[in-house]
MIPANU-422066 format. One record per residue (C-alpha): residue number from 1; residue in three letters; x, y, z. Coordinates in steps of 0.1 Angstrom, whole numbers, plus 5000, padded with zeros to 4 digits. Layout:
% residues N
   num   residuo      u      v      w
   NUM       ALA      X      Y      Z
...
//
This chain:
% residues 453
   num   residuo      u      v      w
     1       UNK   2405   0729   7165
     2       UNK   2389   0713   7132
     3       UNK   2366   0724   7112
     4       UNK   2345   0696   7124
     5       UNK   2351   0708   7157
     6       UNK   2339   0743   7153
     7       UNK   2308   0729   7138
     8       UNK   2301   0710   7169
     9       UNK   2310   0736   7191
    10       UNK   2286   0761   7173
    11       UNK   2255   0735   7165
    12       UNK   2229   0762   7161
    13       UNK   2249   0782   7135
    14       UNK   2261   0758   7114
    15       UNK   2247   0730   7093
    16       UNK   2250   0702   7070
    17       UNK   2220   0706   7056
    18       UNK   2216   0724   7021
    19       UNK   2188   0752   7010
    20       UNK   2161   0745   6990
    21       UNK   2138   0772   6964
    22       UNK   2108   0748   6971
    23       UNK   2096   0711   6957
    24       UNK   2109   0700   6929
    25       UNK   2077   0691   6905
    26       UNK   2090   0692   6867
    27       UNK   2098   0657   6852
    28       UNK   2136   0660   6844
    29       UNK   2145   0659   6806
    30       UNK   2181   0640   6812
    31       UNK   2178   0606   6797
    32       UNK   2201   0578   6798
    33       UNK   2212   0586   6831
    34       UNK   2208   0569   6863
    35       UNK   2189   0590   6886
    36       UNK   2200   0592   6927
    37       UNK   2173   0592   6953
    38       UNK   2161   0629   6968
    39       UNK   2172   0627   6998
    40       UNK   2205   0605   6992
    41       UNK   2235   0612   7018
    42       UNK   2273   0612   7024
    43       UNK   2295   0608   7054
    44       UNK   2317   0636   7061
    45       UNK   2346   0620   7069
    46       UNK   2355   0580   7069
    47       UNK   2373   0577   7100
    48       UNK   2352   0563   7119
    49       UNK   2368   0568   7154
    50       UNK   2365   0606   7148
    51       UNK   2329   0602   7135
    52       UNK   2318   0588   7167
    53       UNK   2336   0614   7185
    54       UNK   2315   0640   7163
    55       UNK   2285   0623   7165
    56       UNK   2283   0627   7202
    57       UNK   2291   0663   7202
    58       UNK   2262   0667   7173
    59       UNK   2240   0645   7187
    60       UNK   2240   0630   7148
    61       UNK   2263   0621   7126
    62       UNK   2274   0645   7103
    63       UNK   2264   0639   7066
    64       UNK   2263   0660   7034
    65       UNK   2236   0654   7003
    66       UNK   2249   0633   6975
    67       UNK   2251   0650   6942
    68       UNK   2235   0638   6910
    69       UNK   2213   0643   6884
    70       UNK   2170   0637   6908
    71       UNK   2139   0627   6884
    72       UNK   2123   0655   6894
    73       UNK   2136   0692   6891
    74       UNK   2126   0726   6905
    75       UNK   2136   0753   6870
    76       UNK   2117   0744   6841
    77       UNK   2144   0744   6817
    78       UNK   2126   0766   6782
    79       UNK   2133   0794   6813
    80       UNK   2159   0791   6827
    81       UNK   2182   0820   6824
    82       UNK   2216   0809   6834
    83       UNK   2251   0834   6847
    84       UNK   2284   0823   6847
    85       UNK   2309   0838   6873
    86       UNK   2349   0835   6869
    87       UNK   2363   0851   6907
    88       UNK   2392   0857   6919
    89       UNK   2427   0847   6906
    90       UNK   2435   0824   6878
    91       UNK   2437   0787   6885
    92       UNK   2440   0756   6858
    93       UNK   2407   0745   6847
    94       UNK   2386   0777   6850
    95       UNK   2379   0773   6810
    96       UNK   2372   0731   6819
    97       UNK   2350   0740   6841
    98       UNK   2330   0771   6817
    99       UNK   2328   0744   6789
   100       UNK   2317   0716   6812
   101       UNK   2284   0740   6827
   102       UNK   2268   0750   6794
   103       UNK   2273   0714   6779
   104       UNK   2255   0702   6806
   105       UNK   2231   0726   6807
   106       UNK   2224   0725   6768
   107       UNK   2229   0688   6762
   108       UNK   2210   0676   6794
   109       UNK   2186   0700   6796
   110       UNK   2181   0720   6765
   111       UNK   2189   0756   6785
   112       UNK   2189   0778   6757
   113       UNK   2202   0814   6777
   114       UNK   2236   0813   6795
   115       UNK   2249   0846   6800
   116       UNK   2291   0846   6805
   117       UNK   2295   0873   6832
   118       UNK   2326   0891   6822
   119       UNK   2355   0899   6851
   120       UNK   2342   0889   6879
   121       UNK   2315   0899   6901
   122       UNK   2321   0935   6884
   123       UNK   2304   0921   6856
   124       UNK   2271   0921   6880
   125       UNK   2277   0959   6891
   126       UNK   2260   0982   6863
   127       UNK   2288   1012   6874
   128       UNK   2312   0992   6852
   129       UNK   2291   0984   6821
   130       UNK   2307   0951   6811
   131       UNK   2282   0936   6785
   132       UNK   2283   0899   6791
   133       UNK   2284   0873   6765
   134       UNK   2262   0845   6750
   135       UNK   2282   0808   6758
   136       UNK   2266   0777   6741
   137       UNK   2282   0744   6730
   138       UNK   2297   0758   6697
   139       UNK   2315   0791   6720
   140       UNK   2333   0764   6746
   141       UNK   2337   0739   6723
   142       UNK   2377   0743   6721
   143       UNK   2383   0769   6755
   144       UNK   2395   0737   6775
   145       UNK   2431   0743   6755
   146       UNK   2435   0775   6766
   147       UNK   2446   0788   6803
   148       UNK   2431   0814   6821
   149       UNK   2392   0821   6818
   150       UNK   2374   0835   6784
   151       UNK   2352   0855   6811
   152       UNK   2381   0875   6826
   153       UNK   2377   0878   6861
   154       UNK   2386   0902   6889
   155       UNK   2388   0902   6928
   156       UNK   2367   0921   6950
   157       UNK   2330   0922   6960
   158       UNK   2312   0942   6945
   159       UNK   2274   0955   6964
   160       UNK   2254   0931   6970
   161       UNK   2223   0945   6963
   162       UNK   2234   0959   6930
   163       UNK   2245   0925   6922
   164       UNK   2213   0909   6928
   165       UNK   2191   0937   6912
   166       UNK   2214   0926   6880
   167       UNK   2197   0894   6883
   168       UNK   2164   0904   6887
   169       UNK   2168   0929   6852
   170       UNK   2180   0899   6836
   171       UNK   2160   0873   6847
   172       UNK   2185   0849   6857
   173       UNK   2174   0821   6881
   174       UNK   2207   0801   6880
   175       UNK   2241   0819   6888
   176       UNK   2268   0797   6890
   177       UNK   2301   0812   6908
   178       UNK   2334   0798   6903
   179       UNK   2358   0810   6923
   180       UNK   2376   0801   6962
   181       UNK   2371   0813   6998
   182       UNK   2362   0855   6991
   183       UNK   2343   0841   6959
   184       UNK   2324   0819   6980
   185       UNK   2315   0841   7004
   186       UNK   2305   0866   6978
   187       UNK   2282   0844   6964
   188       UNK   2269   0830   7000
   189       UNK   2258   0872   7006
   190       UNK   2245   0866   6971
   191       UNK   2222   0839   6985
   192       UNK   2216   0853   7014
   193       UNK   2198   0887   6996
   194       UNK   2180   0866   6971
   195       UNK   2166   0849   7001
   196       UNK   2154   0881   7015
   197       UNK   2139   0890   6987
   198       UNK   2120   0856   6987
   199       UNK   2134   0853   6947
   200       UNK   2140   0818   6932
   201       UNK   2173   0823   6919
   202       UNK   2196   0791   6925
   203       UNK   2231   0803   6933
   204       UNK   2259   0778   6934
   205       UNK   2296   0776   6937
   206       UNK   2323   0754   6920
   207       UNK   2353   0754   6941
   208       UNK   2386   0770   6929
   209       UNK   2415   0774   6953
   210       UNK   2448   0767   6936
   211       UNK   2459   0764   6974
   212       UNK   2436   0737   6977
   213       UNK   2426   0754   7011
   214       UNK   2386   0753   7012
   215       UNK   2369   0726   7039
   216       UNK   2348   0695   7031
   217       UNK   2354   0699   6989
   218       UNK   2381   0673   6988
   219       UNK   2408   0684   6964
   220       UNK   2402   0718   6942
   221       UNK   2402   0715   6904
   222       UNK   2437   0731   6894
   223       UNK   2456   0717   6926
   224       UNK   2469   0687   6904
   225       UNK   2483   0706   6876
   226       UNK   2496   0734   6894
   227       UNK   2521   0701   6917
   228       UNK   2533   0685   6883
   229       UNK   2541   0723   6871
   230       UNK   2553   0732   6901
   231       UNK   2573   0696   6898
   232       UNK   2588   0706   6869
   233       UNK   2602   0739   6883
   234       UNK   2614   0716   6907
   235       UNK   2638   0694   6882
   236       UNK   2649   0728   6863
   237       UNK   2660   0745   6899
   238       UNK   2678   0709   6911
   239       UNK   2697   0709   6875
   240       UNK   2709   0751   6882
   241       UNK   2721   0741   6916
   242       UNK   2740   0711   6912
   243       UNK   2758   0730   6882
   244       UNK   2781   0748   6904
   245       UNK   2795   0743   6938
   246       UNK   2774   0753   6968
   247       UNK   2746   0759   6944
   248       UNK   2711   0766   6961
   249       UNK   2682   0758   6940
   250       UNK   2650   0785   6957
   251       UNK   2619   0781   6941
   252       UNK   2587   0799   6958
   253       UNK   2553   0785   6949
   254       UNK   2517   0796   6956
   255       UNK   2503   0788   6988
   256       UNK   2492   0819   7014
   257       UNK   2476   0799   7043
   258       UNK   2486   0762   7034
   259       UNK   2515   0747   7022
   260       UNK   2499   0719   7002
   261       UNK   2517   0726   6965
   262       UNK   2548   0727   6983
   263       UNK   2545   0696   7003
   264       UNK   2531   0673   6970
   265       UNK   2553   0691   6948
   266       UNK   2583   0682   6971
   267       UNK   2571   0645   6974
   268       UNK   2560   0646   6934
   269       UNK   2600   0655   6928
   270       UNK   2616   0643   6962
   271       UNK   2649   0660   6948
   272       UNK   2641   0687   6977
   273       UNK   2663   0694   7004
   274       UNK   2641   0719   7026
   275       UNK   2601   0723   7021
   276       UNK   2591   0757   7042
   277       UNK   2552   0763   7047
   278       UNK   2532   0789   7064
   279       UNK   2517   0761   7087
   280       UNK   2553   0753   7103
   281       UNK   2572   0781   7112
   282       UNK   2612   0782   7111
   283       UNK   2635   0804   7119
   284       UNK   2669   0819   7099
   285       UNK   2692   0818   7127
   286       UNK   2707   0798   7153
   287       UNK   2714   0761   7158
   288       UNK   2683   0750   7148
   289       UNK   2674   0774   7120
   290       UNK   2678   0773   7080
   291       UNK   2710   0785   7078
   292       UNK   2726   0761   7101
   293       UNK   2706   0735   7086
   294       UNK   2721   0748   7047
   295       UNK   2754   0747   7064
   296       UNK   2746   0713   7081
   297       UNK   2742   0698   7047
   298       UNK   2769   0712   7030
   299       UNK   2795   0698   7060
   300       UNK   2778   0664   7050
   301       UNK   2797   0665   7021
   302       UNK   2764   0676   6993
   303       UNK   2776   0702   6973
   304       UNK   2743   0716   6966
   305       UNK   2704   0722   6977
   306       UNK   2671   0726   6968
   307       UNK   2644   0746   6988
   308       UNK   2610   0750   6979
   309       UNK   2591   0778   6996
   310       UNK   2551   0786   6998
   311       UNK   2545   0824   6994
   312       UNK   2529   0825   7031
   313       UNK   2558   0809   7054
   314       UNK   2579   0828   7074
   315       UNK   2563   0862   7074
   316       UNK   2570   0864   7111
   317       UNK   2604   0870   7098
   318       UNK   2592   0906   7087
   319       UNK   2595   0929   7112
   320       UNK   2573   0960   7114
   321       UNK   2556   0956   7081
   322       UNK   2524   0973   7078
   323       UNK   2493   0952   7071
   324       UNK   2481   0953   7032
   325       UNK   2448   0937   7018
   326       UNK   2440   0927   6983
   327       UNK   2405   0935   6966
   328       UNK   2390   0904   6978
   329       UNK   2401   0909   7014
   330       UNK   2433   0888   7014
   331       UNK   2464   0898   7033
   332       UNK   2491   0907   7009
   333       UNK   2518   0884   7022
   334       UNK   2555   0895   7022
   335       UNK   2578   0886   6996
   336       UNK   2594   0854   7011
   337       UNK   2615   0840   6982
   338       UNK   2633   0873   6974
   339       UNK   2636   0880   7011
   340       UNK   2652   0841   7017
   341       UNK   2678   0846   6982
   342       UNK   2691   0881   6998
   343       UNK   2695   0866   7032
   344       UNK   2712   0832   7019
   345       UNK   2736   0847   6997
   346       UNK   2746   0872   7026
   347       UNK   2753   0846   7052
   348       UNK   2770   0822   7033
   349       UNK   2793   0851   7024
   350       UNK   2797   0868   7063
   351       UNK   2805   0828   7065
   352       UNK   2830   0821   7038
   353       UNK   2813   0794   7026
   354       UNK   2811   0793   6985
   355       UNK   2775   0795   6973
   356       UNK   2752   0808   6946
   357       UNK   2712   0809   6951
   358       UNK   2695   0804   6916
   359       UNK   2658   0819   6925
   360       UNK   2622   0807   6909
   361       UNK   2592   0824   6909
   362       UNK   2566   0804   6886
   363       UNK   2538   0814   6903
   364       UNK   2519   0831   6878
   365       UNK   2533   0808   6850
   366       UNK   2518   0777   6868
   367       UNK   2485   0792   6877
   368       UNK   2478   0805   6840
   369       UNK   2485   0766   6824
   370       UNK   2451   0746   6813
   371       UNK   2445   0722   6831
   372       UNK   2459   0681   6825
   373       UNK   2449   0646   6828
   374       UNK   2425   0640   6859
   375       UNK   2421   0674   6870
   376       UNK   2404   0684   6837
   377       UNK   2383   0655   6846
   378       UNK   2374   0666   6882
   379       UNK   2366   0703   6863
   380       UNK   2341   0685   6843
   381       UNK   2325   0666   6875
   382       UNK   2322   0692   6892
   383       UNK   2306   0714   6868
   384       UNK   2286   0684   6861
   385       UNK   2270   0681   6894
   386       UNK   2268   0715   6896
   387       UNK   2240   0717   6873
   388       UNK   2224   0692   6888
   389       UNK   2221   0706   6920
   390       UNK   2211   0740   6904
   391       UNK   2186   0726   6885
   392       UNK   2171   0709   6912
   393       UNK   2166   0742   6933
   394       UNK   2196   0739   6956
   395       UNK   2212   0773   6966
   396       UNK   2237   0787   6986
   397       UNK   2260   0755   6984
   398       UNK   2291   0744   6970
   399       UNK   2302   0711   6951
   400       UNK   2328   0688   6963
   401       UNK   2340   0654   6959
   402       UNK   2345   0627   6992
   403       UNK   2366   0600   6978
   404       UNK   2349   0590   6947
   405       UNK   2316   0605   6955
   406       UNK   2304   0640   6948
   407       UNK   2282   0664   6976
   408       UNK   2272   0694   6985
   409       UNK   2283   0716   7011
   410       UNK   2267   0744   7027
   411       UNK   2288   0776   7015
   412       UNK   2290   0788   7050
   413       UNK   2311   0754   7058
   414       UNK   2329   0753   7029
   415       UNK   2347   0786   7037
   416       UNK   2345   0781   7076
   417       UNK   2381   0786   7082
   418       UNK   2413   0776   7056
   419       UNK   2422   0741   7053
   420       UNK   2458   0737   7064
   421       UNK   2487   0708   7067
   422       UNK   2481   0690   7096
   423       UNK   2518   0684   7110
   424       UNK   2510   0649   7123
   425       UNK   2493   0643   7091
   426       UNK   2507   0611   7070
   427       UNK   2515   0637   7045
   428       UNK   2534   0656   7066
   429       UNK   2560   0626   7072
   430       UNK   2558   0621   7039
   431       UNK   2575   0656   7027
   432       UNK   2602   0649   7059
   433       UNK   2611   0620   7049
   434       UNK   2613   0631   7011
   435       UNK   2639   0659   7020
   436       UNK   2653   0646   7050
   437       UNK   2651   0678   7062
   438       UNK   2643   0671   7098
   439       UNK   2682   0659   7102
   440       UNK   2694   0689   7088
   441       UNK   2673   0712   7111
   442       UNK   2683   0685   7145
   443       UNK   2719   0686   7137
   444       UNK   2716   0649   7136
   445       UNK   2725   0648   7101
   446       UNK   2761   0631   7105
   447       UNK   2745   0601   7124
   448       UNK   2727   0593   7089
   449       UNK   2744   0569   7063
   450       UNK   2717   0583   7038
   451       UNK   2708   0618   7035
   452       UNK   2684   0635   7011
   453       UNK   2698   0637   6973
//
């Protein structure tokens, strides 16, 4: 079932619709700037077919607010108190993003006060004593160089109420959080308590997921950059394996629920042989599992492979292994890569067959790179809009981009459930006919004139 399909199927719990803090009565200050229209709206999705099909189930169709700088805003901007929040793990373009928030908010609107919360939502809990730091144009001016985040950040939720009694003793009415699906819902419990309270503190969120796995965002900052690094790896693994006979190129990339950095990263550097993702399970043995399929190519007369492995697949292969759960409420997903070099090299010697597995793990090395070319771009967007929509009162909402328009979500849909491959997907065909791996796995492979390189 979709995400769109839960939605229908739960109308009075979920909506498109995004919160206000009240009417927006202050005459904005940006200049040279085309304004949108209050009220302007986005389709959720341009297939029309399944719009219709929706639409019916909704009894309307399903559309999101356009993002944009309104004439009219809701925080006067001499008081505006603003928080930065950094959550989570480290993704290209966290620092993009940091410089492209307090620009906006000093150039656009003269906010003098924008507090850097440091490490995370910790920074928020007063049992940790983190002092945060003063961020205007002159602080960011040269952080988009650099990886990582200036803020620090950290996993875990912290108590809400603490959190939001932070805000009250430091009179912030803006808190921007940065950060993927626990960060999210973090700040959505954020929102949630400041509405209790009946405060007027905006709270919005600027989606990061390396994984690229949040709903209705389009694509996360950092997914680009993390695919050409990953890419890279890619070219560096091929070279090792074709350097010796029956050389096996294993790289394992970042991806816990979806498999979208292995699947562009296989079609970015279509040198790879096997693509293994959590949202298509396989199997080691038997005639139609990886290790016939590795010996499948090698009787087609290649003298090498390459496989590329997301850190979620294949953890049904695990048998018995206790259940272990990061700070932030993650399962803690088995080791595949080491698991698939130990089990490679011992079959292909029970087998005879001359081999050597030369293993890659750059998964911390990719997510710790700034941020290149159009992603730092989309960073800046989205911060861009973010302030926009914070400015104009909007809480408890996300930013994303639908095609070459930016929205906002509703938290609570953004996070609804992970977005995954769809195996019928265009893209899906995409990565099998980059590796060619379906003939391997079919045992069709010696019917094929052209295999995979």
């Amino acid at each position: 079932m979709s995400a769109l399909d839960i939605i229908a199927a739960n109308k009075e719990k979920y909506s498109c619709g995004i919160e206000t803090l009240g009417e927006c009565k202050i005459d904005s200050p940006v200049r040279h700037h085309e304004f949108i229209q209050d009220g302007e709206r986005i389709l959720v999705t341009e297939n029309e077919t399944y719009m219709k099909y929706i639409a019916e189930k909704l009894g309307h169709i399903p559309t999101f607010e356009r993002a944009g700088p309104l004439a009219k805003i809701f925080h006067a901007p001499s008081w505006t108190r603003v928080g930065i929040v950094t959550a989570g793990g480290l993704c290209p373009g966290l620092n993009n993003v940091i410089k492209g928030l307090v620009e906006i908010l000093s150039y656009d609107y003269g906010v003098k006060t924008i507090f850097g919360i440091k490490y995370g939502y910790a920074g928020l809990s007063p049992k940790f004593n983190y002092q945060p730091t003063m961020l205007d144009p002159d602080t960011v001016d040269t952080i988009h160089e650099l990886g990582g985040t200036i803020l620090g950040s950290s996993r875990g939720q912290q108590p809400t109420d603490e959190m939001v009694d932070t805000l009250e003793r430091m009179n912030i009415n803006i808190l921007f959080c940065i950060g993927g699906d626990g960060s999210l819902r973090c700040a959505h419990d954020i929102a949630e308590e400041v509405k209790r309270r009946n405060l007027k503190i905006s709270v919005v969120g600027i989606p990061k997921t390396i994984d690229n796995d949040l709903q209705f965002v389009g694509r996360s900052f950092g997914f680009e950059t993390a695919v050409a690094e990953a890419a890279n790896v890619i070219r560096n693994a091929h070279v090792e394996a074709k350097g010796t006979a029956g050389g096996i190129g294993l790289i394992k990339v970042m991806g816990r629920d979806s498999g979208f950095i292995a699947a562009y990263a296989s079609i970015a550097n279509p040198v790879v042989n096997f693509c293994l993702v959590p949202e298509d399970p396989f199997t080691l043995d038997g005639p139609r599992g990886l290790f016939a399929a590795l010996e499948n190519r090698f009787a087609a007369g290649k003298t090498h492979a390459v496989i590329v492995v997301a850190e979620g697949a294949g953890q049904d292969l695990f048998k018995d292994m206790p259940e272990v759960r990061d700070a932030s409420g993650n399962i803690l997903k088995n080791d595949i890569g080491e698991f698939l070099k130990r089990a490679i090299e011992c079959h292909m010697k029970s087998r005879n067959i001359k081999s050597s597995v030369k293993y890659f793990d750059p998964s911390y090395t990719i997510r710790s790179v700034p941020a290149k070319g159009t992603d730092a771009i989309r960073c800046y967007m989205l911060a861009r809009n973010a302030v926009h929509a914070a400015m104009a009162g909007r809480t408890d909402c996300v930013v994303g981009n639908l095609g070459e328009s930016y929205c906002l979500v509703p938290i609570k849909l953004a996070t609804i459930e992970r977005q995954t491959i769809n195996l019928k997907s265009d893209l899906w065909r995409s990565v099998m006919d980059a590796t060619g791996q379906a003939y391997y796995f079919n045992g069709d492979y010696a019917t094929r004139e052209m295999m995979a390189p």
